[in-house]
C-alpha positions in Angstrom: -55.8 -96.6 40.1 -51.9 -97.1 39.9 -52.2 -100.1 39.4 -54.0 -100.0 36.2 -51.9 -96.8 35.4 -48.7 -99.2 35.4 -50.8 -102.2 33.7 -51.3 -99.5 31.1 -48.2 -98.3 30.7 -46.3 -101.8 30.9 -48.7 -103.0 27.6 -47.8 -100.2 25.8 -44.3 -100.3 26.2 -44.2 -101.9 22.8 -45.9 -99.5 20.7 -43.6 -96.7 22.5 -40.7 -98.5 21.4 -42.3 -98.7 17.6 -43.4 -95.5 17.5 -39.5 -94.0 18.8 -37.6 -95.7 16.2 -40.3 -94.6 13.4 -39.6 -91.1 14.5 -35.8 -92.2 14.9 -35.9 -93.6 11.4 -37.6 -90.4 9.9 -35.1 -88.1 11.5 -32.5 -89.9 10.5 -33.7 -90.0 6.3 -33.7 -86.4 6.9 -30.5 -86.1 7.9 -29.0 -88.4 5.7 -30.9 -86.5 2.7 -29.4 -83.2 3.4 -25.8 -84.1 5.1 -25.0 -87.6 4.2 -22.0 -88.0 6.0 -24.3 -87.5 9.7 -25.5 -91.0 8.9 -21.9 -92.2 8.7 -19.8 -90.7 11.1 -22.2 -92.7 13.8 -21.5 -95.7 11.8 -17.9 -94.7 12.2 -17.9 -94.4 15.6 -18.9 -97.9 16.2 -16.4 -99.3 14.2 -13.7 -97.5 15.6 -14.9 -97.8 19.5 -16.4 -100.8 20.1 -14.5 -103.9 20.2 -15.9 -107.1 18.0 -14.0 -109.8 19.8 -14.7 -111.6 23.4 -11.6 -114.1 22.4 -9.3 -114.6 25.5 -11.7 -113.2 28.3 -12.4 -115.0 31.0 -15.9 -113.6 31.9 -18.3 -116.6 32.2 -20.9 -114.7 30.5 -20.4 -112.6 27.3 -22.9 -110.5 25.1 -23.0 -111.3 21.3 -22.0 -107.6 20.4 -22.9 -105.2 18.3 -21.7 -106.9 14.9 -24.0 -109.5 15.3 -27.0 -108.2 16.7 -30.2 -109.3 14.7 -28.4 -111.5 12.2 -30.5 -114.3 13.3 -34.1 -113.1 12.1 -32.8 -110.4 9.4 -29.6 -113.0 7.9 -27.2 -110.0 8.6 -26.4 -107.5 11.3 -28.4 -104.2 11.9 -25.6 -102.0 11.2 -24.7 -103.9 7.8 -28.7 -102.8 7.0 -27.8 -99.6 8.2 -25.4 -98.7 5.8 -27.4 -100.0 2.9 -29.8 -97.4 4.2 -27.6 -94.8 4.4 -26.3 -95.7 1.3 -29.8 -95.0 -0.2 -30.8 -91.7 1.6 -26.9 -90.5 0.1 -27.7 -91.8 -3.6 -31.0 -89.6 -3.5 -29.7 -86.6 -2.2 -27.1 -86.9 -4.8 -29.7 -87.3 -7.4 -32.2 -84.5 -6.2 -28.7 -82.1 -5.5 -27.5 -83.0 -8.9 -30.8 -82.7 -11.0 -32.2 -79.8 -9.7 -29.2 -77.8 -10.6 -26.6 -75.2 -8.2 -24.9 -73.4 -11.0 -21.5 -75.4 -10.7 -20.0 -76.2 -13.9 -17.9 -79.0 -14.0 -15.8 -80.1 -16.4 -14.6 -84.0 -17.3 -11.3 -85.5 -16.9 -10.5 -86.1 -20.8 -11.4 -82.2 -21.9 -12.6 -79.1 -21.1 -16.6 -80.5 -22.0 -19.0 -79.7 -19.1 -21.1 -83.0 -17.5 -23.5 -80.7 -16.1 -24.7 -77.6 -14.0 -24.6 -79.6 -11.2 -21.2 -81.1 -10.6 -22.1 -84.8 -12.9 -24.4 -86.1 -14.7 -28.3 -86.1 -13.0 -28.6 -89.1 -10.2 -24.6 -89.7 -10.2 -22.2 -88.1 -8.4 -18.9 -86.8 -9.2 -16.8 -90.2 -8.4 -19.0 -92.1 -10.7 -18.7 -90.1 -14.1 -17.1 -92.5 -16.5 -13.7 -90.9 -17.4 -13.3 -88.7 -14.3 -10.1 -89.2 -12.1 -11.8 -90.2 -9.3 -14.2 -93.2 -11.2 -14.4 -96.2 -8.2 -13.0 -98.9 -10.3 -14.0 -100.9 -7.1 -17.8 -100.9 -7.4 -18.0 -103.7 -10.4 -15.4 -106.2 -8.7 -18.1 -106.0 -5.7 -20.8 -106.4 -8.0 -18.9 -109.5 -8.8 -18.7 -111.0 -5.3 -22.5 -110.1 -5.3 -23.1 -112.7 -8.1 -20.9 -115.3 -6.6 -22.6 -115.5 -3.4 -25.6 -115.6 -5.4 -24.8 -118.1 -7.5 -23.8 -120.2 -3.9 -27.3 -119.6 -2.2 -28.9 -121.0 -5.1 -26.6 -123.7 -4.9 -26.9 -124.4 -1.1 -31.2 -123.8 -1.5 -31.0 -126.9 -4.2 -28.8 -128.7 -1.8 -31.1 -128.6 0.9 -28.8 -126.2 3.0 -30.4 -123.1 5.1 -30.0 -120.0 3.3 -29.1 -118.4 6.6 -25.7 -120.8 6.5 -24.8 -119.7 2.5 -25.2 -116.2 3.7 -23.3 -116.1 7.0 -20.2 -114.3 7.8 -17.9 -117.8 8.2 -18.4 -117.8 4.1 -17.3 -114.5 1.7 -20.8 -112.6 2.5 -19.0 -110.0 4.2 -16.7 -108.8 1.9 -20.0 -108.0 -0.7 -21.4 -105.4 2.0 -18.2 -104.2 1.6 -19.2 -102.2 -1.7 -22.0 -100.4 -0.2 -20.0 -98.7 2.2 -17.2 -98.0 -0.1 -20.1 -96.1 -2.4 -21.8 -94.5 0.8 -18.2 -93.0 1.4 -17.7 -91.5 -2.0 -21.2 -90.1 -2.1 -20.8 -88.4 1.4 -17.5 -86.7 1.4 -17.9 -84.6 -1.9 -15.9 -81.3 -0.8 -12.9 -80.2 0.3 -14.2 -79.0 3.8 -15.7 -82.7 4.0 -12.7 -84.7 3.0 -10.5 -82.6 6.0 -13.2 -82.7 8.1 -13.1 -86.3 7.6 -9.5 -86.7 7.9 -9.3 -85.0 11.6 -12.5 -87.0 12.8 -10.2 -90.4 11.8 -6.9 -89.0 13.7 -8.8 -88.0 16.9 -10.8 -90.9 16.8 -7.7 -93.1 16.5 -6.1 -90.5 19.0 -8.8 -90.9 21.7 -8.5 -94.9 20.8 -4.8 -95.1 21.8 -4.6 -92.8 24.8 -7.7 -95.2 25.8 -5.7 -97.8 25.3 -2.5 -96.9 27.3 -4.6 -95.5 29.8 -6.0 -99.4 30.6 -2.7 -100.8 29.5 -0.6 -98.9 32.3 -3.6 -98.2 35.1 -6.1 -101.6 34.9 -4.5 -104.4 33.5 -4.9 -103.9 29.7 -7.4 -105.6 27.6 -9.4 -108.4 29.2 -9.2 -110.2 26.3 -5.6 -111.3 26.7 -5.4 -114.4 25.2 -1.4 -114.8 25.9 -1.5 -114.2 29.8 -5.6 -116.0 30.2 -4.8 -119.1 28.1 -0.9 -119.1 26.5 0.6 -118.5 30.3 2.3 -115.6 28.7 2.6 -112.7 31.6 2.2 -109.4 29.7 -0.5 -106.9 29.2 -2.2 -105.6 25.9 -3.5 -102.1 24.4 -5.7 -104.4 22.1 -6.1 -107.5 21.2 -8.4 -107.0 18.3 -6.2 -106.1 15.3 -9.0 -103.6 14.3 -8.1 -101.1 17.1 -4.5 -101.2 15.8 -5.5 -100.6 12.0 -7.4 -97.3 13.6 -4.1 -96.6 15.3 -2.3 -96.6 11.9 -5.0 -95.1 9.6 -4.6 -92.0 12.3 -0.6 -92.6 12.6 -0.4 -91.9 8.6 -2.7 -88.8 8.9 -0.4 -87.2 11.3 3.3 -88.4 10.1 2.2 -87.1 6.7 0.6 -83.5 8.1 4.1 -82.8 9.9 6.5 -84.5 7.4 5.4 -83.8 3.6 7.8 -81.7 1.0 4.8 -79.0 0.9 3.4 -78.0 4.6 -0.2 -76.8 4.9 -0.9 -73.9 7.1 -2.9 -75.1 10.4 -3.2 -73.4 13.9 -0.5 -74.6 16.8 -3.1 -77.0 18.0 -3.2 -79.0 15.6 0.2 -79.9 15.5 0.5 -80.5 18.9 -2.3 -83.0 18.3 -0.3 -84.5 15.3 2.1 -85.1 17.2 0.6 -86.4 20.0 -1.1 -88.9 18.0 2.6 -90.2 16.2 3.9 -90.9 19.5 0.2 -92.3 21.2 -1.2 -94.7 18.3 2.6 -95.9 17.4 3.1 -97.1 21.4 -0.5 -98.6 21.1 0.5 -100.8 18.3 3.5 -101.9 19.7 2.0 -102.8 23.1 -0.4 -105.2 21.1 1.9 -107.4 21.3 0.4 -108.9 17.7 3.4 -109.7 15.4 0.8 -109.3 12.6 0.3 -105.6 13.7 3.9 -105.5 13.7 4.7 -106.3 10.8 1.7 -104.8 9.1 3.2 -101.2 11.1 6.0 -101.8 9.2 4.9 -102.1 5.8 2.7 -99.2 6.9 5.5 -97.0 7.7 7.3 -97.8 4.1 4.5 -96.4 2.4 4.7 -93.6 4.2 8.2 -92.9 4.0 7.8 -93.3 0.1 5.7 -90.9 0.3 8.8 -88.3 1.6 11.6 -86.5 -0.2 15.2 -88.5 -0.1 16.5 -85.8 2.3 13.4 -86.2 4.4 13.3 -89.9 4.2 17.4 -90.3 5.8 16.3 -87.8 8.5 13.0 -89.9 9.6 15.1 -93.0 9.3 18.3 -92.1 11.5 15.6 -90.6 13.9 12.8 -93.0 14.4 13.7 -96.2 13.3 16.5 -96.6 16.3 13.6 -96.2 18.8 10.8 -98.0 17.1 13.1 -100.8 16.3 14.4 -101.1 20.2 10.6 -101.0 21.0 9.5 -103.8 18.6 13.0 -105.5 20.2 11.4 -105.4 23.4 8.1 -106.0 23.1 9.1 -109.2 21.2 11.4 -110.3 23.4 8.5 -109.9 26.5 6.4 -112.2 24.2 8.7 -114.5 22.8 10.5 -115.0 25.5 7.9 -116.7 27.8 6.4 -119.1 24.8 6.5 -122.8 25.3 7.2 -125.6 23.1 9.4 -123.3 21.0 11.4 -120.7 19.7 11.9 -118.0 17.5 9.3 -115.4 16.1 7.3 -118.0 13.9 7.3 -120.2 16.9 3.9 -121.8 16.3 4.4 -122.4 12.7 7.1 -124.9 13.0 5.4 -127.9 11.6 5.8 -130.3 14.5 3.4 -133.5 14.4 2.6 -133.3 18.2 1.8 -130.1 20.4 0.1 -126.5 19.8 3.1 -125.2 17.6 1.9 -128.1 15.2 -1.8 -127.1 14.6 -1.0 -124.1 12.9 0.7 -125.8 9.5 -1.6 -128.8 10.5 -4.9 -126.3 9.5 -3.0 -125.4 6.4 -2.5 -128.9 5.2 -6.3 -129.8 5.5 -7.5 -126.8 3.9 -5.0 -127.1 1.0 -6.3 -131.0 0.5 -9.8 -129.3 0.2 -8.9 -126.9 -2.5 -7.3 -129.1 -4.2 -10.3 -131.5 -4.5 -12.8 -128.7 -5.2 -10.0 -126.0 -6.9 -13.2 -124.7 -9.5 -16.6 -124.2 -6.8 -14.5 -124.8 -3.7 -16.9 -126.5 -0.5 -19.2 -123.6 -0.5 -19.7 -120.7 1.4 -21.6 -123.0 4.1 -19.2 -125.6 4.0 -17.1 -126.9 6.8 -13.0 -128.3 6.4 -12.1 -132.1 6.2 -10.4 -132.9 9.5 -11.1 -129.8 11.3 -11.6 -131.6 14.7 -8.1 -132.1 14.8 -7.6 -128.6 15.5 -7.7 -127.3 19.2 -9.4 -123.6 18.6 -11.9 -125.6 16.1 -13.5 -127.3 19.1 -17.0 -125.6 19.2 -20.0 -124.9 16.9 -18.0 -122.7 14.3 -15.4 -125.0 13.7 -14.1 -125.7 10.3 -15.7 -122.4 9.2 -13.1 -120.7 9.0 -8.9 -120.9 9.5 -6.4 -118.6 9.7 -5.6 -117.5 6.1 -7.9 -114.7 4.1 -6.6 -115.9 1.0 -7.0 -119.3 1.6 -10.2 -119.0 2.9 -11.4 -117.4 -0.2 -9.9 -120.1 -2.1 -11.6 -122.6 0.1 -15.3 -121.3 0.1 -15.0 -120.5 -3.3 -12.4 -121.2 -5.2 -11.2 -120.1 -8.6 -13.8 -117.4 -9.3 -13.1 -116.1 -5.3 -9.6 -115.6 -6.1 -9.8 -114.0 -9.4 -12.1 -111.7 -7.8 -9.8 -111.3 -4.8 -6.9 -110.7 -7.3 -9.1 -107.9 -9.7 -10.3 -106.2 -6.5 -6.7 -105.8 -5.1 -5.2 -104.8 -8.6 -7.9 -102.4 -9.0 -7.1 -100.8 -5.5 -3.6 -100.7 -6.0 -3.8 -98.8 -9.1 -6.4 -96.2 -8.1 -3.4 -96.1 -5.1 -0.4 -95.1 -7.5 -2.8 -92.3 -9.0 -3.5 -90.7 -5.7 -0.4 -90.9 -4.4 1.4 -89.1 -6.9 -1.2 -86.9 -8.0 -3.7 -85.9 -4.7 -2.5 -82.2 -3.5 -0.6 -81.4 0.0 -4.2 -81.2 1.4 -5.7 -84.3 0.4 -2.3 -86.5 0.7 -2.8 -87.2 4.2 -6.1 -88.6 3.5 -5.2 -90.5 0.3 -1.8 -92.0 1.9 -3.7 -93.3 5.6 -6.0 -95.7 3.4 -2.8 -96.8 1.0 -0.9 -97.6 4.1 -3.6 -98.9 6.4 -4.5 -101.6 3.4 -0.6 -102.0 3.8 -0.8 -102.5 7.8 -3.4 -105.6 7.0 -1.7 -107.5 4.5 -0.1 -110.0 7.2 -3.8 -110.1 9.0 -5.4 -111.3 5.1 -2.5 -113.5 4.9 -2.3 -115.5 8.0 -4.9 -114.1 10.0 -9.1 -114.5 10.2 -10.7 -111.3 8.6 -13.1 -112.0 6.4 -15.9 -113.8 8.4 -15.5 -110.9 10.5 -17.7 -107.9 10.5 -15.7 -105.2 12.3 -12.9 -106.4 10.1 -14.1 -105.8 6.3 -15.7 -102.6 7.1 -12.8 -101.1 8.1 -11.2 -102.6 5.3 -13.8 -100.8 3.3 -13.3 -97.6 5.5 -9.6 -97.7 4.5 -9.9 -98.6 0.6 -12.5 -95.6 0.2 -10.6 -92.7 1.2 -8.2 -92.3 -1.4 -11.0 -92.3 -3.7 -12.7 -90.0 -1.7 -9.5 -88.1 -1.5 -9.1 -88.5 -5.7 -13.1 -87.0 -6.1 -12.4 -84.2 -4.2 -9.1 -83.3 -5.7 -10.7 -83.5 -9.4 -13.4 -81.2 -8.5 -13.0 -77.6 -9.5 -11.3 -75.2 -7.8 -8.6 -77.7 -6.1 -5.3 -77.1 -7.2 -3.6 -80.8 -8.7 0.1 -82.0 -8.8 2.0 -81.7 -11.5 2.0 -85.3 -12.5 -2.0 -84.9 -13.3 -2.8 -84.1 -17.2 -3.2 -80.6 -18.4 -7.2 -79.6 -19.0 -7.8 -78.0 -22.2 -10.2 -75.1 -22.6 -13.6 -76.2 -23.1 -14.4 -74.2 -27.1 -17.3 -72.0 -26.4 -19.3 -71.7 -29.3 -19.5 -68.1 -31.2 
């Protein structure tokens, strides 16, 4: 009798399974059409917890991860599908919230003239209304790369290539599902409350990231993946290696240095600034014991946007006080690094162009893909499409190789060429001038907000430039997560109610009719 009770329950297993993740995926539609943002502060979480790299570990056996899971029979990840899904369940509560009407007037940006009852116009929420402050002038440049990679499938399905090969991550795929989370974003956070409560959830989440990291760091060895002391000989230990975990440290770094150091202070209980300050000293040792010289550097143009963001007065005080200790830090960090290299010198050490030895292979990759674009400058090889003389390269030595090299612009211009870069280009313009607007406009609430995605888009720069981010997943999404918030910081602040900066433009009076 048990035994046919187990021979029951072992063939049913399946069906369980099914039946769980139907109810699962009918819980979580209801969620995400009443409170959006439950569907993405799990998506969050991932992204800001779970590490996307096994590069440098030792461990004979490794698990594929959670970034790639089920891109083999569904051509992307699960949680790329995921947010496409949230996306949807946000874009129909906004429609259903918006067209059955609350009683909110609200008013464009050019006038006093009412878009609705409801906040915007019926199916649309607030940060799409052409004209307002907060429009995403984003959305249409990812449109764009949506076309382009496109237009490359259909060129790779004529060619005879897999369609699973134009659409994988080693091409420009990944920064299109960048758009869909940029959107989810704005139609989640659409209140004041929300955009705090957002704010906090990203300084305690990079918070709890760094004390995790220090913890390991000072008690366990650091991060296994250690690819200077498991394959470089380099006897030091790591916070992180993945660059992600440092860009969460500075997305939470500019929350708190703006909270505690802005002209106008905003009343919060004790607690909170003991946690502000707890994270400014945490998340800034966590980057430093990287031992990255792109997070470095990228900290450093971090903390110039921030201190632009200052008065004079403020900016000499912060200066005179932190930059002594941060710069004897970064002195010694690099010198723990640099110091043990070999076959050279110096903190560019592996770009001196060398014919023989590792330090060579770096300006070695650079030469071959430039040859490359050169040949191909208008369609580039494809989004599929492999390198001329990659075997030459050491790290190119297994199945990916000459999919990728260590440049984010260059590998745009590779894979696609002109049309890539003048998408690149719009998408970066657009950013940075949505950027001047909410930094000088966005109030002493919203700032903190606004400035962390400025200067976390800073923090990357030398990661796009010489660095591998976009055939990573972790990577673009937080890329994504970073170039949303000062929009969503720019729709909330535009919303009634909210008081603005001077520097925003008067509202007339909307004329009521007699």
């Amino acid at each position: 009798m048990s035994e046919t009770l187990l021979q029951y329950l072992f063939t049913s297993l399946p069906f369980i399974v099914v039946v769980l993740l139907a109810l699962l995926a009918v819980l979580g539609i209801g969620l995400g059409l009443v409170w959006p943002r439950l569907l993405v502060y799990p998506y969050l979480c991932i992204f800001f917890w779970m590490n996307s790299t096994s590069y440098g570990n030792l461990s004979v056996f490794a698990s594929p991860g959670v970034y790639s899971r089920g891109s083999g029979m569904l051509l992307f990840p699960v949680v790329l599908w995921y947010v496409l899904g949230a996306w949807c369940c946000a874009r129909i509560a906004a429609g259903f919230g918006q067209g059955a009407g609350s009683g909110a007037t609200t008013y464009g940006a050019g006038g006093g003239q009412p878009i609705g009852s409801t906040g915007a116009l019926p199916g649309r929420s607030l940060a799409e209304v052409p004209g307002n402050v907060a429009s995403c002038n984003l959305l249409p440049w990812f449109w764009g790369w949506a076309v382009l990679l496109a237009a490359h499938t259909g060129a790779a399905f004529i060619a005879g290539v897999p369609v699973k090969d134009a659409l994988a991550p080693s091409g420009f795929s990944n920064i299109v599902w960048m758009g869909p989370l940029v959107a989810l974003m704005l139609l989640a956070f659409r209140t004041r409350e929300q955009a705090l409560e957002l704010a906090r959830f990203i300084m305690l989440a990079g918070l709890g990231r760094a004390l995790f990291g220090l913890a390991r760091w000072a008690a366990f060895g650091g991060d296994p993946n250690n690819v200077y002391a498991n394959m470089n000989a380099i006897r030091i230990r790591l916070t992180f290696f993945d660059i992600n975990d440092s860009l969460l440290c500075m997305l939470a770094f500019s929350i708190a240095a703006v909270q505690l150091f802005q002209a106008a202070q905003v009343q919060r209980v004790t607690l909170w600034r003991v946690l502000e300050w707890l994270t400014l000293g945490a998340t800034a040792a966590c980057i430093v014991l990287s031992y990255r010289r792109s997070a470095w550097f990228g900290f450093m143009l971090g903390f110039a946007i921030l201190m632009l963001r200052f008065p004079l007065r403020r900016r000499v005080q912060l200066a005179l006080a932190a930059l002594p200790l941060a710069g004897a830090a970064l002195a010694y960090a690099a010198l723990r690094r640099l110091g043990q290299t070999r076959g050279g010198s110096g903190l560019f050490y592996d770009m001196q162009s060398r014919r023989f030895g590792p330090e060579s292979e770096r300006v070695l990759e650079l030469k071959l893909v430039l040859g490359d674009i050169l040949a191909k400058p208008f369609t580039g090889i494809g989004s599929w499409g492999r390198y001329s003389g990659y075997e030459q390269i050491s790290w190119q030595a297994n199945p990916d190789g000459g999919l990728f090299l260590h440049s984010g612009v260059l590998h745009v211009a590779l894979k696609s060429g002109l049309p890539g870069i003048a998408l690149l280009a719009g998408t970066v313009c657009a950013f940075i001038l949505t950027a001047r607007r909410a930094l000088r406009t966005l109030p002493p609430e919203l700032l903190p907000l606004g400035t962390a995605g400025v200067a976390a888009l800073a923090f990357m720069i030398p990661d796009v430039l010489v660095g591998t981010p976009f055939p990573q997943v972790r990577t673009t999404q937080m890329l994504a997560i970073a170039m949303a918030l000062p929009y969503v910081a720019l729709a909330v602040g535009a919303s009634p109610g909210m008081p603005v900066r001077a520097a925003q433009r008067h509202m007339r009076p909307y004329p009521v009719p007699a």
